[in-house]
TORRORO-383143 format. One record per residue: x, y, z of N, C-alpha, C, O, CB in turn; residue in three letters. Coordinates in nm, 3 decimals, m for minus. Glycine has a CB too. Example, Ala and Ser with C-alpha at 12.3 -4.5 7.8 and 13.67 -1.06 7.14 Angstrom:
2
+---------+---------+---------+---------+----------+---------+---------+---------+---------+---------+---------+---------+---------+----------+---------+-----+
|  n_east | n_north |    n_up | ca_east | ca_north |   ca_up |  c_east | c_north |    c_up |  o_east | o_north |    o_up | cb_east | cb_north |   cb_up |   r |
+---------+---------+---------+---------+----------+---------+---------+---------+---------+---------+---------+---------+---------+----------+---------+-----+
|   1.319 |  m0.569 |   0.780 |   1.230 |   m0.450 |   0.780 |   1.320 |  m0.330 |   0.780 |   1.424 |  m0.332 |   0.846 |   1.131 |   m0.447 |   0.905 | ALA |
|   1.285 |  m0.225 |   0.708 |   1.367 |   m0.106 |   0.714 |   1.290 |   0.003 |   0.787 |   1.341 |   0.114 |   0.804 |   1.408 |   m0.060 |   0.572 | SER |
+---------+---------+---------+---------+----------+---------+---------+---------+---------+---------+---------+---------+---------+----------+---------+-----+
// end
This chain:
109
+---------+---------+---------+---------+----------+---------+---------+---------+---------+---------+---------+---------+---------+----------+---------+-----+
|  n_east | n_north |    n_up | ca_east | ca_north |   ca_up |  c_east | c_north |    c_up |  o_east | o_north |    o_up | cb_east | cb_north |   cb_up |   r |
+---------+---------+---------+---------+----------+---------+---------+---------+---------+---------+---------+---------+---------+----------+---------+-----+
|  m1.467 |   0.015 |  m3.388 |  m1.499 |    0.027 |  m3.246 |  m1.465 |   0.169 |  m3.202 |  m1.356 |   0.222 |  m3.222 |  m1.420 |   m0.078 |  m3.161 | UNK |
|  m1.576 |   0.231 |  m3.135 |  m1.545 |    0.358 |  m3.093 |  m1.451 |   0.408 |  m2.980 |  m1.493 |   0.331 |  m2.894 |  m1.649 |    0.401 |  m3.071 | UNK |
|  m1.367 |   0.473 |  m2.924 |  m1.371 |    0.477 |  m2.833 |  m1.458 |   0.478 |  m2.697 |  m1.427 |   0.406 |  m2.602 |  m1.329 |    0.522 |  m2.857 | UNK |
|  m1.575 |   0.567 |  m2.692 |  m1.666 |    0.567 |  m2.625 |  m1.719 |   0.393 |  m2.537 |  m1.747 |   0.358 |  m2.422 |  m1.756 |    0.635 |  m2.728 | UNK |
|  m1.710 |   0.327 |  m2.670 |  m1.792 |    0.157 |  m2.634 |  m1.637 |   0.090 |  m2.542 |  m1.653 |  m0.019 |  m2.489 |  m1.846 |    0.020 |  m2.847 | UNK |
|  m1.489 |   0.160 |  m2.527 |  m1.391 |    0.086 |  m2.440 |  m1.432 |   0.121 |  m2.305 |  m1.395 |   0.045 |  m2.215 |  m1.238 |    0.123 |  m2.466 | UNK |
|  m1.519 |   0.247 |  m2.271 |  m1.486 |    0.257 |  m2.151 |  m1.584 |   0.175 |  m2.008 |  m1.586 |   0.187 |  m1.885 |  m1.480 |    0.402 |  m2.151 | UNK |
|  m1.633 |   0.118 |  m2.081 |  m1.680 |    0.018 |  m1.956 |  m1.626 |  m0.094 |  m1.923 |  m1.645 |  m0.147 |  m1.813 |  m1.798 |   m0.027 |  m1.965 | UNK |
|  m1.548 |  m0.144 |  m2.019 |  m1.457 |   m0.244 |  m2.054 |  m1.274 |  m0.181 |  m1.952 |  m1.169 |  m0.238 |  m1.921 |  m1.458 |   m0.245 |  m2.270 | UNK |
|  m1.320 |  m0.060 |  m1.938 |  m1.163 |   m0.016 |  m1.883 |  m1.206 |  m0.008 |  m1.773 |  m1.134 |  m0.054 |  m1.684 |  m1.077 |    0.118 |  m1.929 | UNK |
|  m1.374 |   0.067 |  m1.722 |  m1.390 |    0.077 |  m1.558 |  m1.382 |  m0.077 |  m1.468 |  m1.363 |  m0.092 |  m1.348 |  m1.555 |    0.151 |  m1.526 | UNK |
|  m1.409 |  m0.198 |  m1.590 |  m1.390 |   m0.312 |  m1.491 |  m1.252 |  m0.303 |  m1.496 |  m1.194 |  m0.258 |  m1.398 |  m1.451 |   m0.461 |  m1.525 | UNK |
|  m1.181 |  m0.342 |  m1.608 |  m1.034 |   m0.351 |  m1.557 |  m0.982 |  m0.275 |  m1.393 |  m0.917 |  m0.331 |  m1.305 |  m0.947 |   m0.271 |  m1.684 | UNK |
|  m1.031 |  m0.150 |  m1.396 |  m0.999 |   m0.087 |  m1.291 |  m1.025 |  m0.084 |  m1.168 |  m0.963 |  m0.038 |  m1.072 |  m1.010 |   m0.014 |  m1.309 | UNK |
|  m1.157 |  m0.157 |  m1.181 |  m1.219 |   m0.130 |  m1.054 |  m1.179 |  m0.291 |  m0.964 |  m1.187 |  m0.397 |  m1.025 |  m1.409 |   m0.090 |  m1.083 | UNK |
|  m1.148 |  m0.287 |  m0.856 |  m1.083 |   m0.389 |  m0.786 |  m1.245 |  m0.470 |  m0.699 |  m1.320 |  m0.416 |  m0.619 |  m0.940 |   m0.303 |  m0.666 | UNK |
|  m1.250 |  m0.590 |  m0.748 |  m1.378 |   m0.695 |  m0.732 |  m1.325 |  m0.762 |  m0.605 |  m1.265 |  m0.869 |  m0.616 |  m1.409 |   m0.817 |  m0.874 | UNK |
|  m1.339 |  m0.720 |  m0.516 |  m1.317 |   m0.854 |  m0.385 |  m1.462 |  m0.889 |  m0.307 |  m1.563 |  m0.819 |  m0.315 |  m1.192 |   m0.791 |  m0.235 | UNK |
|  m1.448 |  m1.028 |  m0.222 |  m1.567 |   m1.063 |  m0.164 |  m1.607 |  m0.973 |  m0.024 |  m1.523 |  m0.935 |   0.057 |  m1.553 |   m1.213 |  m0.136 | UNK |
|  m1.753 |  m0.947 |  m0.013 |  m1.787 |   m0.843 |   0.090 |  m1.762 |  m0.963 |   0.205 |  m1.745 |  m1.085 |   0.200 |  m1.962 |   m0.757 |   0.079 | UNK |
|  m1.769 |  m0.840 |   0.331 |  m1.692 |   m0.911 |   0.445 |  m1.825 |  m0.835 |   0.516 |  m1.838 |  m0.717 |   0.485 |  m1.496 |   m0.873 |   0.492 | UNK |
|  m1.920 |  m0.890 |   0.604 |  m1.998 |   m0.843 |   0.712 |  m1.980 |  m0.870 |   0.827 |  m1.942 |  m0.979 |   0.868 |  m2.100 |   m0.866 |   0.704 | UNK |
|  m2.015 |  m0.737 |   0.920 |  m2.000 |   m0.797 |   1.049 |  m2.059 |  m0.678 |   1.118 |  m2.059 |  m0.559 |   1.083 |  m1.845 |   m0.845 |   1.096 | UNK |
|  m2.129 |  m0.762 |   1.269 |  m2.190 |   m0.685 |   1.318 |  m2.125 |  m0.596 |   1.439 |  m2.040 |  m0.647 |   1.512 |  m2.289 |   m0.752 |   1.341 | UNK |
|  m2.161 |  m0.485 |   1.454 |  m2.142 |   m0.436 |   1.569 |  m2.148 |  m0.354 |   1.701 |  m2.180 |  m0.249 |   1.645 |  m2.110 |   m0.434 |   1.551 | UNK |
|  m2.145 |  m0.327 |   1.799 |  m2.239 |   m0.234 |   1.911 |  m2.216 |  m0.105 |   1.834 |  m2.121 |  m0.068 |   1.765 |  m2.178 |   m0.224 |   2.099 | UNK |
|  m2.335 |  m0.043 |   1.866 |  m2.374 |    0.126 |   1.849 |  m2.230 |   0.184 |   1.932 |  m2.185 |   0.269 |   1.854 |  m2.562 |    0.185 |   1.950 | UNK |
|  m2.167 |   0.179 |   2.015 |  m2.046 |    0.222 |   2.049 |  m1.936 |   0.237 |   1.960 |  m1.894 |   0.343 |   1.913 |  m2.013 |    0.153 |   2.133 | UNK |
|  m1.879 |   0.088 |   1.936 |  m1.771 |    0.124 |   1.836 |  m1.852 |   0.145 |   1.689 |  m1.780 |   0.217 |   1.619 |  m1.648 |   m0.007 |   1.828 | UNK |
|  m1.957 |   0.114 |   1.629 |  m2.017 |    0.171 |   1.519 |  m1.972 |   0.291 |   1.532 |  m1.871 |   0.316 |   1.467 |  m2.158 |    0.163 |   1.506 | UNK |
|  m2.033 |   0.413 |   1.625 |  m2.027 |    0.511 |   1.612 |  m1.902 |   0.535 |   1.631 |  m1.898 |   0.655 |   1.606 |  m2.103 |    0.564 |   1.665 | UNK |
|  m1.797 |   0.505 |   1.658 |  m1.663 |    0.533 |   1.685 |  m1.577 |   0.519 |   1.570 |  m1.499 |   0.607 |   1.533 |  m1.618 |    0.453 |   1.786 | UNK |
|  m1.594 |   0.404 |   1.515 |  m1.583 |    0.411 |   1.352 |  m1.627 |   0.480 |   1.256 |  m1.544 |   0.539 |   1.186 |  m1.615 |    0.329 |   1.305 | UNK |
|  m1.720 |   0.489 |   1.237 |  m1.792 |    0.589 |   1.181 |  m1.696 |   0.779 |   1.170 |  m1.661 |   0.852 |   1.077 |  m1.942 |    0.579 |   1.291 | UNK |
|  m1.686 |   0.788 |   1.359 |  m1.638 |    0.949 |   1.336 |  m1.503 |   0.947 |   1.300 |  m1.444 |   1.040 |   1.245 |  m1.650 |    1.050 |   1.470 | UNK |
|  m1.449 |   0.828 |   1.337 |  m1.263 |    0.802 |   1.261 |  m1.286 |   0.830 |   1.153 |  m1.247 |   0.937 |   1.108 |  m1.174 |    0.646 |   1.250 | UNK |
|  m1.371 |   0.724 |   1.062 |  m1.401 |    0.751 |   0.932 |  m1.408 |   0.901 |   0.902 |  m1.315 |   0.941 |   0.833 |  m1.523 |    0.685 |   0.898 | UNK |
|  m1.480 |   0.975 |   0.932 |  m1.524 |    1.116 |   0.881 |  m1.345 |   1.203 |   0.892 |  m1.276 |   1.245 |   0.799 |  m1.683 |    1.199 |   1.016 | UNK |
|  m1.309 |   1.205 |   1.068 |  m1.216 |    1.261 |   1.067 |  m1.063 |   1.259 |   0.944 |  m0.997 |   1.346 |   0.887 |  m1.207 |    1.228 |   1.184 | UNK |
|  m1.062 |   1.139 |   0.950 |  m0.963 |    1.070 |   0.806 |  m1.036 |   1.106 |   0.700 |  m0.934 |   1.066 |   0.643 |  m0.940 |    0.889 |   0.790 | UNK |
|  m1.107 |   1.141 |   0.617 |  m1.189 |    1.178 |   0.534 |  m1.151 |   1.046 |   0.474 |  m1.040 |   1.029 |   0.422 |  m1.179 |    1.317 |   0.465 | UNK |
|  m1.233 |   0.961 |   0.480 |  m1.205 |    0.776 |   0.461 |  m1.340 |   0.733 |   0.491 |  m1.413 |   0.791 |   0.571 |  m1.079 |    0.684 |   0.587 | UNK |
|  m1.378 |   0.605 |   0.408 |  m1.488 |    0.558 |   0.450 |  m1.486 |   0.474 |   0.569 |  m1.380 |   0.464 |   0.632 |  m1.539 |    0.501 |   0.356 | UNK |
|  m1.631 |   0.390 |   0.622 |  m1.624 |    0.348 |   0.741 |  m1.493 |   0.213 |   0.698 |  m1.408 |   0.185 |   0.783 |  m1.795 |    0.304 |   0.806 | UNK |
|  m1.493 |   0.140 |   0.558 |  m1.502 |    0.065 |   0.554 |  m1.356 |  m0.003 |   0.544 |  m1.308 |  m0.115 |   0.562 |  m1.590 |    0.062 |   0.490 | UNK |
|  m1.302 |   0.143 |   0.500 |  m1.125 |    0.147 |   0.456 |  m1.071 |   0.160 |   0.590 |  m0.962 |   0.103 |   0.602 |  m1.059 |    0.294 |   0.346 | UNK |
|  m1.115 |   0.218 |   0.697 |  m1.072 |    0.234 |   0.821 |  m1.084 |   0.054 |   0.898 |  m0.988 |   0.010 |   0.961 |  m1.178 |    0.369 |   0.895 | UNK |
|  m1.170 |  m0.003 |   0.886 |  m1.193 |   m0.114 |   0.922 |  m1.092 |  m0.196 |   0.856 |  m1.028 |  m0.275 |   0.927 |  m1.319 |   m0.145 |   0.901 | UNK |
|  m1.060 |  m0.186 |   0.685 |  m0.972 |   m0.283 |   0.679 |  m0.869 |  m0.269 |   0.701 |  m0.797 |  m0.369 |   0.702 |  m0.967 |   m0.330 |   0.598 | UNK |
|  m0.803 |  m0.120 |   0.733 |  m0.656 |   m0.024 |   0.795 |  m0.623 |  m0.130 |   0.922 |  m0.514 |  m0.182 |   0.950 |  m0.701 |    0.185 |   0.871 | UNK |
|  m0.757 |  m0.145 |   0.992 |  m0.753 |   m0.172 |   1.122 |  m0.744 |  m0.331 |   1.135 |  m0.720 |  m0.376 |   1.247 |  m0.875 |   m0.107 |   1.190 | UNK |
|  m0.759 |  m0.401 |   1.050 |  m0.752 |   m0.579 |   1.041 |  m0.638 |  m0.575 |   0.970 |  m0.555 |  m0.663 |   0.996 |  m0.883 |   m0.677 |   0.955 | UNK |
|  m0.610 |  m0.483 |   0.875 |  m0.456 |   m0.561 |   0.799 |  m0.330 |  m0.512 |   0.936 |  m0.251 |  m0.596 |   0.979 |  m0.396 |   m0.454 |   0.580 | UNK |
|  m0.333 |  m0.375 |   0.987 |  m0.263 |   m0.351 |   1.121 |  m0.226 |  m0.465 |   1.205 |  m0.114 |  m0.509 |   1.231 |  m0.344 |   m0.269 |   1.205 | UNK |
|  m0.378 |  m0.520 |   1.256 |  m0.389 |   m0.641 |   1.363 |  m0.304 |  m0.757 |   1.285 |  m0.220 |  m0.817 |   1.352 |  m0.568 |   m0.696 |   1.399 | UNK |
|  m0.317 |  m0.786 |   1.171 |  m0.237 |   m0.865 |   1.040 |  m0.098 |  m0.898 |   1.103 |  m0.025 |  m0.984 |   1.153 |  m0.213 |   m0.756 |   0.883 | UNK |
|  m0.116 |  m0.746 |   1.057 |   0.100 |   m0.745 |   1.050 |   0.172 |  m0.763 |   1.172 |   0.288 |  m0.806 |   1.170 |   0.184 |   m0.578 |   1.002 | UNK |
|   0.092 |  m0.724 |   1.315 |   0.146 |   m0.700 |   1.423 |   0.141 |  m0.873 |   1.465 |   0.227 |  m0.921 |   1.540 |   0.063 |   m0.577 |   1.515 | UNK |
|   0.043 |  m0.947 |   1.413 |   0.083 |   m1.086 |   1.486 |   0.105 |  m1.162 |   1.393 |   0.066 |  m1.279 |   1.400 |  m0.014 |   m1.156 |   1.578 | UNK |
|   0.177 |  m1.114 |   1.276 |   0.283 |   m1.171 |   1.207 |   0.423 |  m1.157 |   1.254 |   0.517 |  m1.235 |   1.252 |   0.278 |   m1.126 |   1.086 | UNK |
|   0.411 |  m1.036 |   1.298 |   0.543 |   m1.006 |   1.303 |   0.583 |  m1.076 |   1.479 |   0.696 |  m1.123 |   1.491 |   0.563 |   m0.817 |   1.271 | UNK |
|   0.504 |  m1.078 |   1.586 |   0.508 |   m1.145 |   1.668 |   0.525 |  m1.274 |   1.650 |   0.634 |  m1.318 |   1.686 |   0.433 |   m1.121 |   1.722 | UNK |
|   0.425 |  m1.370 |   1.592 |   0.461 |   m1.490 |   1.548 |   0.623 |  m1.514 |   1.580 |   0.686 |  m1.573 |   1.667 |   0.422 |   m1.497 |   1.398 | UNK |
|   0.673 |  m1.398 |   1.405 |   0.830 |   m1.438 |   1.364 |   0.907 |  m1.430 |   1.473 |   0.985 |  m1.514 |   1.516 |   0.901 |   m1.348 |   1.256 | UNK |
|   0.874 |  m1.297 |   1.525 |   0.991 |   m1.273 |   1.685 |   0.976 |  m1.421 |   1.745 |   1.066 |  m1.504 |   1.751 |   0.919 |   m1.124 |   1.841 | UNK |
|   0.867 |  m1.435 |   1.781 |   0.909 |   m1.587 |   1.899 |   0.948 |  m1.712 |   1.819 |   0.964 |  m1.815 |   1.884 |   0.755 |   m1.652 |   2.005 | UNK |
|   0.967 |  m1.718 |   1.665 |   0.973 |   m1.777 |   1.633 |   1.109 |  m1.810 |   1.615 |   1.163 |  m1.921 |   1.616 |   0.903 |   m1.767 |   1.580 | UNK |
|   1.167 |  m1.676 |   1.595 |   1.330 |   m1.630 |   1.614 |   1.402 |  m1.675 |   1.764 |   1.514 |  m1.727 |   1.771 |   1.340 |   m1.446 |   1.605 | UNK |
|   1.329 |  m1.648 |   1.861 |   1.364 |   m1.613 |   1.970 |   1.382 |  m1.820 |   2.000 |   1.485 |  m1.855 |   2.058 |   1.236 |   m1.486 |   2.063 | UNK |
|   1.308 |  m1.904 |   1.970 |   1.282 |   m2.026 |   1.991 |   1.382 |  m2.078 |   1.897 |   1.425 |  m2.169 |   1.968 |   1.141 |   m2.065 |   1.975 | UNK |
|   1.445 |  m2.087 |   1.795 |   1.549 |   m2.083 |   1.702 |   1.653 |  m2.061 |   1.807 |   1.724 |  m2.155 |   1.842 |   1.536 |   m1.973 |   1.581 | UNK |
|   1.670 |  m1.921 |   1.868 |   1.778 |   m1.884 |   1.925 |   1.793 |  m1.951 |   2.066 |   1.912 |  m1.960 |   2.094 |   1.778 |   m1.743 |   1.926 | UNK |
|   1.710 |  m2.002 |   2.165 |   1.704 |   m2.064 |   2.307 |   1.744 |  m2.224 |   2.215 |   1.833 |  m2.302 |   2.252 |   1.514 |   m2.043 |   2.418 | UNK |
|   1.663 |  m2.243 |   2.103 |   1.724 |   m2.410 |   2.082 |   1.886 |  m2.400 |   2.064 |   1.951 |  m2.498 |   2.100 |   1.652 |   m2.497 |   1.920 | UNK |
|   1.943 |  m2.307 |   2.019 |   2.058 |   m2.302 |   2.003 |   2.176 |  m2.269 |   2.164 |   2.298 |  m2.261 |   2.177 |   2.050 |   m2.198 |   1.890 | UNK |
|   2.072 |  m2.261 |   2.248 |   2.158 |   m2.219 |   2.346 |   2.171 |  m2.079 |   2.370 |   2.263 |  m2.061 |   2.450 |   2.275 |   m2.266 |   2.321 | UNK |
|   2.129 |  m1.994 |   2.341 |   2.159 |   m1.822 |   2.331 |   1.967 |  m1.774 |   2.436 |   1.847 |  m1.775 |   2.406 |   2.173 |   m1.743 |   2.069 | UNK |
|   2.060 |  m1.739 |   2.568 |   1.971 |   m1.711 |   2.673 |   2.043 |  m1.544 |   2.738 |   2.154 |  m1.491 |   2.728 |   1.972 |   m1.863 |   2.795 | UNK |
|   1.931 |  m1.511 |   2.795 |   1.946 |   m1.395 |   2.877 |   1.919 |  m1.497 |   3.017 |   1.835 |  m1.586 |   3.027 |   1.826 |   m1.248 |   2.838 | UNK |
|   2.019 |  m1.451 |   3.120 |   1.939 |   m1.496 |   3.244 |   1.857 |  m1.440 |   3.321 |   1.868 |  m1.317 |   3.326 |   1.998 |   m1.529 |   3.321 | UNK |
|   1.767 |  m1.494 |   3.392 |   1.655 |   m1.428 |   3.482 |   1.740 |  m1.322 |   3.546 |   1.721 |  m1.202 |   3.529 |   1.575 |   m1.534 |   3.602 | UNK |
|   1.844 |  m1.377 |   3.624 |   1.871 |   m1.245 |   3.698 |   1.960 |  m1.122 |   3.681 |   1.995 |  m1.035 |   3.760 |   1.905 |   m1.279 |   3.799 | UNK |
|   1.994 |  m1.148 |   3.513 |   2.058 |   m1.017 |   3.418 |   1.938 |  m0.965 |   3.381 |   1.930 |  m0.844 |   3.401 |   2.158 |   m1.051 |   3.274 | UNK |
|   1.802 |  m1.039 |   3.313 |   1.673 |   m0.939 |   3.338 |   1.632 |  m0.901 |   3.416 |   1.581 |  m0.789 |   3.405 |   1.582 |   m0.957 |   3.314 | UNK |
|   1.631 |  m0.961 |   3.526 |   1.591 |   m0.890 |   3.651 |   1.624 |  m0.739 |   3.702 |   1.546 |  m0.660 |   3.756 |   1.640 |   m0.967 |   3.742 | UNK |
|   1.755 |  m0.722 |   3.673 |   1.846 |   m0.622 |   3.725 |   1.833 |  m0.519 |   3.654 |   1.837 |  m0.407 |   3.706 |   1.979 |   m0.655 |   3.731 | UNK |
|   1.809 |  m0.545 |   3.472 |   1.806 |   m0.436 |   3.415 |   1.658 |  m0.420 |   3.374 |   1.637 |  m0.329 |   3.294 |   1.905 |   m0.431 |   3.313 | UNK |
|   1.545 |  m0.497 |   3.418 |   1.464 |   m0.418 |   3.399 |   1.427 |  m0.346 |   3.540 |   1.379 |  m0.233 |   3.535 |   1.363 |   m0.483 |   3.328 | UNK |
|   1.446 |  m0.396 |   3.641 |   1.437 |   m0.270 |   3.775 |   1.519 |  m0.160 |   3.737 |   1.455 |  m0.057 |   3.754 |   1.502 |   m0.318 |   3.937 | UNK |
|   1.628 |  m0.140 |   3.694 |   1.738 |   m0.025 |   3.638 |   1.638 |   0.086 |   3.550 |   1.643 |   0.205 |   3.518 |   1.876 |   m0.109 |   3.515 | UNK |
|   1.563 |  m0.008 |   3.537 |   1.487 |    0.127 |   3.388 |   1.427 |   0.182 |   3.469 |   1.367 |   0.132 |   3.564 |   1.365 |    0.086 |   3.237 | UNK |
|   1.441 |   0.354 |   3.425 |   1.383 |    0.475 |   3.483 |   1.430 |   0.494 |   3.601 |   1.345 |   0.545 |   3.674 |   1.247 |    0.478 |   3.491 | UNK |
|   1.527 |   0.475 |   3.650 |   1.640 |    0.505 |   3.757 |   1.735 |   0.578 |   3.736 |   1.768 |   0.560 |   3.619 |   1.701 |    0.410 |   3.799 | UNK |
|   1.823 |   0.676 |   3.801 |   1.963 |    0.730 |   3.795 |   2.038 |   0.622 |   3.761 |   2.103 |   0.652 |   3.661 |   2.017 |    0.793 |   3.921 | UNK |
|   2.062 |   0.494 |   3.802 |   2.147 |    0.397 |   3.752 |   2.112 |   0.295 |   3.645 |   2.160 |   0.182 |   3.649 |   2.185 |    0.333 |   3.852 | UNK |
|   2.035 |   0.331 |   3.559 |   1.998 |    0.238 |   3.449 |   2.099 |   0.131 |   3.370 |   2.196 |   0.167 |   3.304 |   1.948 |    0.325 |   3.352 | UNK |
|   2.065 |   0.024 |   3.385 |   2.160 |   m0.068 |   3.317 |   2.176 |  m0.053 |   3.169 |   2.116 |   0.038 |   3.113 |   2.120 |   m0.203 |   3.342 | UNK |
|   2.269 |  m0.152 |   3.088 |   2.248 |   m0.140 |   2.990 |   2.189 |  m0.263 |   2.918 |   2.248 |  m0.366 |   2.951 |   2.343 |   m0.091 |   2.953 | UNK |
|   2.084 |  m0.281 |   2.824 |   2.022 |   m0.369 |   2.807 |   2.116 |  m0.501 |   2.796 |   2.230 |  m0.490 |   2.751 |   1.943 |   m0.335 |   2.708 | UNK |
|   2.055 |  m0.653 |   2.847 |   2.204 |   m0.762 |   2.912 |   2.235 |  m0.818 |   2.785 |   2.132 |  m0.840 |   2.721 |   2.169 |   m0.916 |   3.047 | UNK |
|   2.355 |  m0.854 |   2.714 |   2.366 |   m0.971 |   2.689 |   2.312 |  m1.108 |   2.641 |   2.234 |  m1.172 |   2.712 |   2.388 |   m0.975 |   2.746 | UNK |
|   2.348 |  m1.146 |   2.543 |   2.265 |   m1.284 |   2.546 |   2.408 |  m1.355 |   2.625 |   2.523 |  m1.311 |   2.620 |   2.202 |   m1.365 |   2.355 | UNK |
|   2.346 |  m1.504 |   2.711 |   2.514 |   m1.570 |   2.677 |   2.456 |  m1.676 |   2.623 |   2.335 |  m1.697 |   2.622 |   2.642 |   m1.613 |   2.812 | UNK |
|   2.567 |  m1.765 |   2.565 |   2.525 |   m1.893 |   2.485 |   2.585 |  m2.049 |   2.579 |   2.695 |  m2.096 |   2.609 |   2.611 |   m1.877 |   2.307 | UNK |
|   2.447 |  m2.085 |   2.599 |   2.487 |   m2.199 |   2.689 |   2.509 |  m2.344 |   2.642 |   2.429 |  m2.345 |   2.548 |   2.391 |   m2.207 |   2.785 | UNK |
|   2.559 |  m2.457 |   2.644 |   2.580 |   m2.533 |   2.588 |   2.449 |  m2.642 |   2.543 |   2.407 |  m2.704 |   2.640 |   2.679 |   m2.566 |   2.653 | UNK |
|   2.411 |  m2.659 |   2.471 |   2.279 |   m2.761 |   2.436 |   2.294 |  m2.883 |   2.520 |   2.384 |  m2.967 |   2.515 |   2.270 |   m2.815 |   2.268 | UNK |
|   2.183 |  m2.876 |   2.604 |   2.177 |   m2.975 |   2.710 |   2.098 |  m3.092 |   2.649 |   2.017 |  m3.150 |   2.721 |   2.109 |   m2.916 |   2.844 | UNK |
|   2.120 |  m3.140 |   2.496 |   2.053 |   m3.297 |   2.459 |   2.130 |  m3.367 |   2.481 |   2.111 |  m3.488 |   2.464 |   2.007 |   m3.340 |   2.329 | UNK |
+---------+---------+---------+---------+----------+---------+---------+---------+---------+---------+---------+---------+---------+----------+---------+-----+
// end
């Protein structure tokens, strides 16, 4: 076996086979994609999936937060309305609070 006859046998190994994904869209963001694409020196298509695995992670990671946050209220561990209240009016003021406290309240089952 020659070398020559491995290398088509190595470009599949290499080359990554996934299913095409279509979708349509206005001449607006087409073209808006498109000049991202150029500017990134990236195709249209890598920018598109940059832009769905992004959207991915961000409401994964939201998910977990409230998922944390619902974990933590079942347990009793609250901020109160009017310790948020106070320090989010405080933000961007001379007297800015400092972000409140959780306190932990007793499980009311």
């Amino acid at each position: 076996m020659s070398d020559k006859s491995l290398l088509p046998d190595f470009w599949m190994m290499t080359t990554m086979i996934s299913p095409r994904f279509t979708m349509r869209l206005d001449s607006e963001l087409k073209d808006w994609l498109e000049s991202e694409a150029k500017r990134k020196d990236r195709s249209a298509a890598y920018v598109a999936k940059q832009a769905i695995l992004d959207l991915k992670n961000k409401t994964e990671a939201k998910a977990q937060m409230i998922e944390e946050a619902v974990t933590q209220a079942d347990k009793g561990v609250f901020i109160s309305e009017d310790n948020m209240t106070a320090w989010f009016e405080s933000l961007g003021t001379d007297h800015e609070l400092p972000e409140p406290e959780a306190d932990i309240f007793p499980n009311q089952t």
